[in-house]
TORKOL-4160 file (C-alpha; in steps of 0.2 Angstrom, whole numbers, padded with zeros to 4 digits, m for minus):
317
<pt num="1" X="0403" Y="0684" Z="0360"/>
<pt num="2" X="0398" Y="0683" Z="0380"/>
<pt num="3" X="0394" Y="0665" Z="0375"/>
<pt num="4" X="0409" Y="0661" Z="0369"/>
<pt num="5" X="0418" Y="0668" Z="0382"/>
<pt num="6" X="0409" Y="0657" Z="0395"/>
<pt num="7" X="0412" Y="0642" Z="0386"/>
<pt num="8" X="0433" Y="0644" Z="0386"/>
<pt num="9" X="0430" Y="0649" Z="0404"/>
<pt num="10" X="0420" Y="0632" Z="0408"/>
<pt num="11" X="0434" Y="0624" Z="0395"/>
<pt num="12" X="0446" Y="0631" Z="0406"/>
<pt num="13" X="0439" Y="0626" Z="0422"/>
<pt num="14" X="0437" Y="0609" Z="0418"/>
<pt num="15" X="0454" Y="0608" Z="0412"/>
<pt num="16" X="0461" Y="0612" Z="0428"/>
<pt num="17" X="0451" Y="0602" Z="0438"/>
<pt num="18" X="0456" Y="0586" Z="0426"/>
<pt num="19" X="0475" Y="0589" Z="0432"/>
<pt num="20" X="0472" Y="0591" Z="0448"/>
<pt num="21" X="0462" Y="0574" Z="0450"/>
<pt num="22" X="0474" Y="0566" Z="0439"/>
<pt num="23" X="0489" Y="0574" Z="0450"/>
<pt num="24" X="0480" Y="0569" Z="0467"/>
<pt num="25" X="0477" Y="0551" Z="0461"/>
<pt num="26" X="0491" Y="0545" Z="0450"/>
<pt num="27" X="0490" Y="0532" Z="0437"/>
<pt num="28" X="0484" Y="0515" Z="0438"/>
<pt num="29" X="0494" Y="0499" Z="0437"/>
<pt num="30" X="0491" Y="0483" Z="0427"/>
<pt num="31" X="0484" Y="0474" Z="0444"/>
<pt num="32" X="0470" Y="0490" Z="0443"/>
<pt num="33" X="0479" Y="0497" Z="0458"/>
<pt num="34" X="0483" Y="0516" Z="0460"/>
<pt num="35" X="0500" Y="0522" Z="0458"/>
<pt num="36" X="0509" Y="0537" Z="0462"/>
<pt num="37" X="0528" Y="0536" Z="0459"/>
<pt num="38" X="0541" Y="0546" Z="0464"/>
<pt num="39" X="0551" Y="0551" Z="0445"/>
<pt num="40" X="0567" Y="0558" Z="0443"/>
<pt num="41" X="0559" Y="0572" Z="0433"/>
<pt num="42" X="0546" Y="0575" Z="0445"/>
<pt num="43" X="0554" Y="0573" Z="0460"/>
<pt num="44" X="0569" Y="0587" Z="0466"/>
<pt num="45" X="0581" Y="0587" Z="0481"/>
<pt num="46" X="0581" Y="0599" Z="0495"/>
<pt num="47" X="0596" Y="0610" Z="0498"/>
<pt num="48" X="0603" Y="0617" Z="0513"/>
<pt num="49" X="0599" Y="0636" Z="0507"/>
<pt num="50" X="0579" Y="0629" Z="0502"/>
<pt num="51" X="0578" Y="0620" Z="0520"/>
<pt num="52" X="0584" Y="0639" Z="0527"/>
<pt num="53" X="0570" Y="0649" Z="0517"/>
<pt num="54" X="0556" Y="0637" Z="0520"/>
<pt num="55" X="0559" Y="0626" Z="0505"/>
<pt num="56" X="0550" Y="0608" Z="0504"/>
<pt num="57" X="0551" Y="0592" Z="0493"/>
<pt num="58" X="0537" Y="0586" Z="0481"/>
<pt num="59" X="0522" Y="0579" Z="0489"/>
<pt num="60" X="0513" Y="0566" Z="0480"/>
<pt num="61" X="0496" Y="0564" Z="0487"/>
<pt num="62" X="0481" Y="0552" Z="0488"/>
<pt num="63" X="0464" Y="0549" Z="0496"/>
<pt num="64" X="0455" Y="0532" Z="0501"/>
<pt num="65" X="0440" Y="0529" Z="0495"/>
<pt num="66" X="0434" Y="0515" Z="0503"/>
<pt num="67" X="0438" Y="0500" Z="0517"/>
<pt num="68" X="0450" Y="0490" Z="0508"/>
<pt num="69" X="0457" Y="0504" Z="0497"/>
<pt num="70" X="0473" Y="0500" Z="0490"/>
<pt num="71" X="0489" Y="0511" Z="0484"/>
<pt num="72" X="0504" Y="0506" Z="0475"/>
<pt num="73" X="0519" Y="0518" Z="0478"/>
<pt num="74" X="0536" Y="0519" Z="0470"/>
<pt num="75" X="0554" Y="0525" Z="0473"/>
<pt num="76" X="0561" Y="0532" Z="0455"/>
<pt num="77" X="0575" Y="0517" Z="0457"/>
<pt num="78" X="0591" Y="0513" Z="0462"/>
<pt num="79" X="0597" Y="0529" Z="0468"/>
<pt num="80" X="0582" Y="0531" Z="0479"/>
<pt num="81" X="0578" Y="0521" Z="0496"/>
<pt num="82" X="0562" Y="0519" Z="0508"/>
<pt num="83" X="0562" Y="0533" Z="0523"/>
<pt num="84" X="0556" Y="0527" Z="0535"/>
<pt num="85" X="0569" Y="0510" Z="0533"/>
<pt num="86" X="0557" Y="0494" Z="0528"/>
<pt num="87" X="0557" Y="0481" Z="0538"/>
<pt num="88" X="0559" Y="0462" Z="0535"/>
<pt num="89" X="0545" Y="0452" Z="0529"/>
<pt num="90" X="0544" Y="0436" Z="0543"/>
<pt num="91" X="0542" Y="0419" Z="0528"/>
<pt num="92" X="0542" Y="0433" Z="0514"/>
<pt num="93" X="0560" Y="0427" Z="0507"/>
<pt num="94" X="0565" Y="0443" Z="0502"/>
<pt num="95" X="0549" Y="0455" Z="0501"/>
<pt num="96" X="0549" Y="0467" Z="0515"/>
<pt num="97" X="0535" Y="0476" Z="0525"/>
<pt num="98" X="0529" Y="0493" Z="0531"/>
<pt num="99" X="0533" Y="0494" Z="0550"/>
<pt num="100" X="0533" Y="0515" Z="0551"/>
<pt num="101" X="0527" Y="0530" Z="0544"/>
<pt num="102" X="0528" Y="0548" Z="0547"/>
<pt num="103" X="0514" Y="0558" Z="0554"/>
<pt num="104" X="0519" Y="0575" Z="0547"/>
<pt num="105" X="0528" Y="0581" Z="0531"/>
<pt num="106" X="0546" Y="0582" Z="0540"/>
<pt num="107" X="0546" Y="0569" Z="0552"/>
<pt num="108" X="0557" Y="0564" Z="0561"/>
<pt num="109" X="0550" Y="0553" Z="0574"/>
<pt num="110" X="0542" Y="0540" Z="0565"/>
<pt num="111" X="0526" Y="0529" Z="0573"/>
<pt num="112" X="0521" Y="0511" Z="0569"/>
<pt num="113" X="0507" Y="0510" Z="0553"/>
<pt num="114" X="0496" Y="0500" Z="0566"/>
<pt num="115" X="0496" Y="0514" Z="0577"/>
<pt num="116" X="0494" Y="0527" Z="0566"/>
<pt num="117" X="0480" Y="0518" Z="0557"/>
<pt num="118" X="0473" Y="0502" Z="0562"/>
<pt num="119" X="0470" Y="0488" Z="0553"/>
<pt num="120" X="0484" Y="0495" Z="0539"/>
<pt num="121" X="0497" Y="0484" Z="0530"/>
<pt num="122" X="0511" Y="0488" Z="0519"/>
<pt num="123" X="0522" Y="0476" Z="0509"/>
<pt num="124" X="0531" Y="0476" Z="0492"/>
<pt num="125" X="0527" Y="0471" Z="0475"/>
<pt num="126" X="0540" Y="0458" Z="0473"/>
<pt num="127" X="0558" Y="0453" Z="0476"/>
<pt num="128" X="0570" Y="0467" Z="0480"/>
<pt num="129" X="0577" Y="0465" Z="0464"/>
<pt num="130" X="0585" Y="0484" Z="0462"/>
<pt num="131" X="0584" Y="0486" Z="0481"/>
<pt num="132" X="0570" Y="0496" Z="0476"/>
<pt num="133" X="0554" Y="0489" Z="0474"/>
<pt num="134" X="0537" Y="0496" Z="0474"/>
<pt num="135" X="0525" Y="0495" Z="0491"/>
<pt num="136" X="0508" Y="0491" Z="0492"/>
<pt num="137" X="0499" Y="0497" Z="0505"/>
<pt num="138" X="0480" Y="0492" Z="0511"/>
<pt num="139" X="0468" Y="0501" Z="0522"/>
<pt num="140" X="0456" Y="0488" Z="0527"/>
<pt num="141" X="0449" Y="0494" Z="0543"/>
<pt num="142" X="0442" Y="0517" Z="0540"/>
<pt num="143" X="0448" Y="0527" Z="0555"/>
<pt num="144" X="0435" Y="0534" Z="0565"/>
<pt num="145" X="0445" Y="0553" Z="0562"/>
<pt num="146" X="0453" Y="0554" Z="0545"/>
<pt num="147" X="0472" Y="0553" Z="0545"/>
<pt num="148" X="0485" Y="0558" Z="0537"/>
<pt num="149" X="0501" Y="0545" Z="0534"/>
<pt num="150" X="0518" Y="0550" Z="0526"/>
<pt num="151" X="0533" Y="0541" Z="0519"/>
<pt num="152" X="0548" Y="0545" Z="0509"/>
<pt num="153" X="0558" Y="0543" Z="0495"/>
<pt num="154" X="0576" Y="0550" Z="0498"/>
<pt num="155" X="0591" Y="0549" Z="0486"/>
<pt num="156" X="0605" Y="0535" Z="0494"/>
<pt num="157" X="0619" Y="0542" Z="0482"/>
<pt num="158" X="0626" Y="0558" Z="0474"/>
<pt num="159" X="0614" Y="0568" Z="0483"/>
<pt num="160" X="0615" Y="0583" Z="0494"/>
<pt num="161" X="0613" Y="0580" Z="0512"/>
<pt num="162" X="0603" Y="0594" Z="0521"/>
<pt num="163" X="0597" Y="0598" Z="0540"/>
<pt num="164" X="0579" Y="0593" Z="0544"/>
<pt num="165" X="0569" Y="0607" Z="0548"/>
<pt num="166" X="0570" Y="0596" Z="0567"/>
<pt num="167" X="0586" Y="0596" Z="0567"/>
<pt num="168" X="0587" Y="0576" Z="0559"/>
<pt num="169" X="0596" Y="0574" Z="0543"/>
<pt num="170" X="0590" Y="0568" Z="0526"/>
<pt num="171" X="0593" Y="0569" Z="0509"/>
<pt num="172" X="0574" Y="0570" Z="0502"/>
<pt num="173" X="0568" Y="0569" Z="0487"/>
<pt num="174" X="0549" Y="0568" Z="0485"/>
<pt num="175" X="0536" Y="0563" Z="0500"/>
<pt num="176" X="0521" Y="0551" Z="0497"/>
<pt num="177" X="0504" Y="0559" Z="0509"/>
<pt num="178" X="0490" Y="0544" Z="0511"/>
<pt num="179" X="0472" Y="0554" Z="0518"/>
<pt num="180" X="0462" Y="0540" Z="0523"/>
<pt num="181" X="0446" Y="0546" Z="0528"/>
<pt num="182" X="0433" Y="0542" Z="0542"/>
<pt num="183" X="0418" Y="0534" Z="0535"/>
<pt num="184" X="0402" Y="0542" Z="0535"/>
<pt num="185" X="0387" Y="0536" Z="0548"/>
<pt num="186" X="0379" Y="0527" Z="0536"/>
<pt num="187" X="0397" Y="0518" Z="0530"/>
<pt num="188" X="0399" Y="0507" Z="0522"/>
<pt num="189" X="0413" Y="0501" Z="0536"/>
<pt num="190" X="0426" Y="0487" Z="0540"/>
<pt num="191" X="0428" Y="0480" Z="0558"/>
<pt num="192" X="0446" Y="0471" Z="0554"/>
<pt num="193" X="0459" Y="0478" Z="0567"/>
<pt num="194" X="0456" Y="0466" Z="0585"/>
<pt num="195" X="0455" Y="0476" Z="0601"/>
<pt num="196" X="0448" Y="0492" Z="0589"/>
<pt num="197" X="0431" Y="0500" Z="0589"/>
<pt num="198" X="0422" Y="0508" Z="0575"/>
<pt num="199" X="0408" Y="0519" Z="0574"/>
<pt num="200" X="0391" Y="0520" Z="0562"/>
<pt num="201" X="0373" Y="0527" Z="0564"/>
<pt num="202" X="0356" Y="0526" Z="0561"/>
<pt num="203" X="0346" Y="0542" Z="0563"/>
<pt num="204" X="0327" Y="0537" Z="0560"/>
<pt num="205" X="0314" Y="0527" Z="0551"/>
<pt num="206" X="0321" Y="0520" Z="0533"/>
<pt num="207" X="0339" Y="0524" Z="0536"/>
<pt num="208" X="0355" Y="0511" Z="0536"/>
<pt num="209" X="0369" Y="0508" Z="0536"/>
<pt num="210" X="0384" Y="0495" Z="0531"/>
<pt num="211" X="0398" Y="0486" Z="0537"/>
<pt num="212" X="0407" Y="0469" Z="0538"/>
<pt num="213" X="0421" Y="0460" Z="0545"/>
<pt num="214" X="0438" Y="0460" Z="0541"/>
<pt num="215" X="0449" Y="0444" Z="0533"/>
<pt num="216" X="0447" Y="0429" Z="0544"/>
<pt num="217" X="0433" Y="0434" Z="0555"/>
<pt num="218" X="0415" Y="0433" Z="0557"/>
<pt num="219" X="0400" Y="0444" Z="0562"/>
<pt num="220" X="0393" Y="0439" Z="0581"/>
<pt num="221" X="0379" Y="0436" Z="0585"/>
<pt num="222" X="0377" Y="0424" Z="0571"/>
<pt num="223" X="0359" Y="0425" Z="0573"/>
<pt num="224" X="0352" Y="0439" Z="0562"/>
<pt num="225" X="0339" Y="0442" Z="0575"/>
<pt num="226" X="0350" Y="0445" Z="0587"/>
<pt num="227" X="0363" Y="0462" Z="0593"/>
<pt num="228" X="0372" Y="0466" Z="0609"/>
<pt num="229" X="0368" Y="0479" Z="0619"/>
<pt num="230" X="0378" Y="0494" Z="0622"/>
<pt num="231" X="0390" Y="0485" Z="0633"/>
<pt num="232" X="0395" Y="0475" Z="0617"/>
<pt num="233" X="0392" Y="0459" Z="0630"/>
<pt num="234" X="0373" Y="0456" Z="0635"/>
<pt num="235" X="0364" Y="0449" Z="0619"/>
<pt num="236" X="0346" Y="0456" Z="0614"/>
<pt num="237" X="0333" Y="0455" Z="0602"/>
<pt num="238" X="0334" Y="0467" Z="0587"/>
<pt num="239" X="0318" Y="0474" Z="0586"/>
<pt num="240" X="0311" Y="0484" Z="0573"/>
<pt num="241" X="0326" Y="0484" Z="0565"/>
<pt num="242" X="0333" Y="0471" Z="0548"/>
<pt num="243" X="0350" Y="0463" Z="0545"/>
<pt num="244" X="0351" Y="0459" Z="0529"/>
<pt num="245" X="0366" Y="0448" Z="0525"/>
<pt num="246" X="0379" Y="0455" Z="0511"/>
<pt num="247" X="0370" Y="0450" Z="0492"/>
<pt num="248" X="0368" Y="0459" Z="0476"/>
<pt num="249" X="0358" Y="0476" Z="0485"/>
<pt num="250" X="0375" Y="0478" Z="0496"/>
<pt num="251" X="0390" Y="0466" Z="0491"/>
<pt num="252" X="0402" Y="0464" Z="0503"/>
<pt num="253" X="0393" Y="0473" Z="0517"/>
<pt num="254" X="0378" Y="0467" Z="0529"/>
<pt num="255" X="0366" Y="0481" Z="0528"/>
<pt num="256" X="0356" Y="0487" Z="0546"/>
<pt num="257" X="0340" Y="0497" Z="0541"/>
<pt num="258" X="0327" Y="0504" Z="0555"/>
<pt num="259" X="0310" Y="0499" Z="0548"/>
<pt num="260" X="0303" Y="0510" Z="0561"/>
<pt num="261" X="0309" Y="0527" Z="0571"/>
<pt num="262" X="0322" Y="0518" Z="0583"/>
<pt num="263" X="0324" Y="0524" Z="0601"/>
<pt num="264" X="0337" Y="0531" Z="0608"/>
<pt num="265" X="0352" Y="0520" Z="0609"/>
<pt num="266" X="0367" Y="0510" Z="0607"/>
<pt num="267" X="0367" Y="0492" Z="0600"/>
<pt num="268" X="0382" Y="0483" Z="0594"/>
<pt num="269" X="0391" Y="0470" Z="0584"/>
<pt num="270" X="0407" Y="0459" Z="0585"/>
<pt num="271" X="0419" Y="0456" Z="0573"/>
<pt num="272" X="0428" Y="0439" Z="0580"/>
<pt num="273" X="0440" Y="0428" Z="0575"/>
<pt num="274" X="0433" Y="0414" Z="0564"/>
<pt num="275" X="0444" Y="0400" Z="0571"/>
<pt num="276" X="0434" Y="0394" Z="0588"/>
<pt num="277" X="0425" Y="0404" Z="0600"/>
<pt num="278" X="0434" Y="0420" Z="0602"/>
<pt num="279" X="0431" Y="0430" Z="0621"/>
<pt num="280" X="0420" Y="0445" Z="0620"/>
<pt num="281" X="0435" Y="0454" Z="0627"/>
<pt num="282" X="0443" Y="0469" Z="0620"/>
<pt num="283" X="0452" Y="0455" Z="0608"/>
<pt num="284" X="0438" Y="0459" Z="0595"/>
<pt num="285" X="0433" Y="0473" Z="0583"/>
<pt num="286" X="0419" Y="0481" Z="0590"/>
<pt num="287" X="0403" Y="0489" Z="0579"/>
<pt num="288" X="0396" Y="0501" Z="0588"/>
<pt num="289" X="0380" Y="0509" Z="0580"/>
<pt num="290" X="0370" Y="0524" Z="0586"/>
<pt num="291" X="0352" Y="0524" Z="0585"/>
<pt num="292" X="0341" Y="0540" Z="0587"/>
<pt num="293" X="0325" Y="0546" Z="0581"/>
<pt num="294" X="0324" Y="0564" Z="0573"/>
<pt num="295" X="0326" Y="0568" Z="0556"/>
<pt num="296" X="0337" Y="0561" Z="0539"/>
<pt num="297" X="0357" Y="0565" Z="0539"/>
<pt num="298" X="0359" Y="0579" Z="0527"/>
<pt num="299" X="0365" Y="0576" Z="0511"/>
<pt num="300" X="0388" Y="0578" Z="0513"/>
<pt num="301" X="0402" Y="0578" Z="0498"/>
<pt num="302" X="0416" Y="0566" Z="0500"/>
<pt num="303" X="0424" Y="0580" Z="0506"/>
<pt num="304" X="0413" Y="0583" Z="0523"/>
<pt num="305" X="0417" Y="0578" Z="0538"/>
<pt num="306" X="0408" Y="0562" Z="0546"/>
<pt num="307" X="0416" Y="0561" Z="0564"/>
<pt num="308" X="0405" Y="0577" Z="0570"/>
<pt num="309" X="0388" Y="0567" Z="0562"/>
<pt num="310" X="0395" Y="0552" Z="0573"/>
<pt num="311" X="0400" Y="0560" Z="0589"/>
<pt num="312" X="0381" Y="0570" Z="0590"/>
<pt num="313" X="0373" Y="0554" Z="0586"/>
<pt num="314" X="0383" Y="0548" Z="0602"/>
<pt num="315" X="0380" Y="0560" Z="0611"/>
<pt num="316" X="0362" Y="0551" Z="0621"/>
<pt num="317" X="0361" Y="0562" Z="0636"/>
């Protein structure tokens, strides 16, 4: 009896936890891209009396995964509009892009997607056939602390205007909330956003970690034998130390692995523009890897959080 009780609790258990990863990561579109769409059935608006007793719309949330994590979002149609407003897409005939997000839940003071996340790009999937298309948004470049990006779908007809919490007005109906994390020490990790820095380590003998360049740019020095010291400006050899270039082990990403305990330290790589010789001036994405000798990185869920591992491991004094 016991036993079968324990198995409809684990039934149970495991139930619960399929809808709420199902819920947190939407469905999947035809290109293989995540999806999370705003439906009419789904989706409610907020009245004045709701806003007045702490009501909210529906969130709709997703996580990155990865650099170059991609997520497909869309409005329920016609009677629904982008909030913040998209902006014109410069040669994109009539696709539009991302210029602003929200920071919070109820805005309202919007900030570019650049700022809020580096590297970031938004733009929709197709013509603006119903006025209404989805957006695709890409996250090339992980933030060195996670963050959390929102946007809107609001209701542009027959819908019931209410007072923001802020005092701005709207007429919401559901909110889409992007987490993209920061990468752990050992990445893997993206330099792809000029005038950025990103952070890694390597805490001792054996250990790596991974990275690459963005789109259009190239890894300095070219010479594998080669790094930057911690000014990111006076080349040095790398020693005791192997970069291996991107292959079958770790495809996309150069791996760095200390073959031996390495000193205490900062070395660093360039992510430069491929066309010409760029200037080693904040005009490049900088790599910046910590080395220290002492013991492994203990073992964290996707759910941990890296930026303390990378602040301790840059912390040299």
């Amino acid at each position: 009896m016991a036993s079968g009780v324990q198995l409809l609790v684990t039934t149970a258990v495991v139930s619960v936890l399929l809808v709420y990863i199902a819920a947190a990561n939407g469905s999947t579109s035809s290109e293989g891209i995540p999806t999370l769409k705003c439906e009419k059935q789904t989706s409610r608006q907020v009245t004045n009396k709701e806003v007045e007793n702490g009501g909210a719309p529906v969130v709709l949330r997703w996580q990155a995964t990865s650099p170059g994590s991609q997520i497909k979002l869309e409005c329920a149609g016609n009677d629904q509009t982008w909030d913040p407003q998209l902006s014109p897409l410069e040669g994109g005939d009539d696709k539009k892009r991302v210029e602003s997000v929200y920071v919070d839940t109820e805005g309202p003071t919007s900030v570019q997607l650049q700022t809020a996340i580096p590297g970031a790009t938004g733009t929709t999937d197709g013509g603006s056939r119903s006025g209404n298309t989805a957006v695709i948004l890409t996250f090339p470049q992980l933030p060195n602390v996670e963050k959390t990006i929102y946007i809107r779908c609001e209701a542009n007809q027959n819908a019931v205007v209410v007072k923001g919490r802020k005092g701005a007005d709207g007429k919401q109906v559901c909110v889409f909330a992007l987490t993209v994390p920061a990468p752990l020490p050992q990445g893997p990790q993206s330099c792809a956003a000029l005038g950025t820095t990103v952070m890694l380590g390597i805490p001792g003998e054996g250990d790596t970690t991974q990275f690459n360049c963005g789109s259009g740019m190239k890894l300095s020095p070219t010479d594998r034998k080669k790094v930057y010291s911690d000014d990111c400006i006076t080349e040095e050899g790398l020693k005791d130390m192997t970069l291996t270039p991107p292959g079958s082990t770790s495809p996309g990403f150069y791996t760095l692995k200390a073959d031996k305990n390495p000193p205490k330290k900062r070395i660093c790589y360039l992510c430069e523009e491929d066309a010409g010789l760029a200037q080693k001036t904040t005009e490049n994405c900088k790599i910046v890897i910590a080395l220290r000798g002492g013991s492994q990185f203990s073992a964290r869920s996707v759910f941990g959080v890296a930026l303390p591992c990378v602040l301790a491991l840059l912390h040299l004094a």
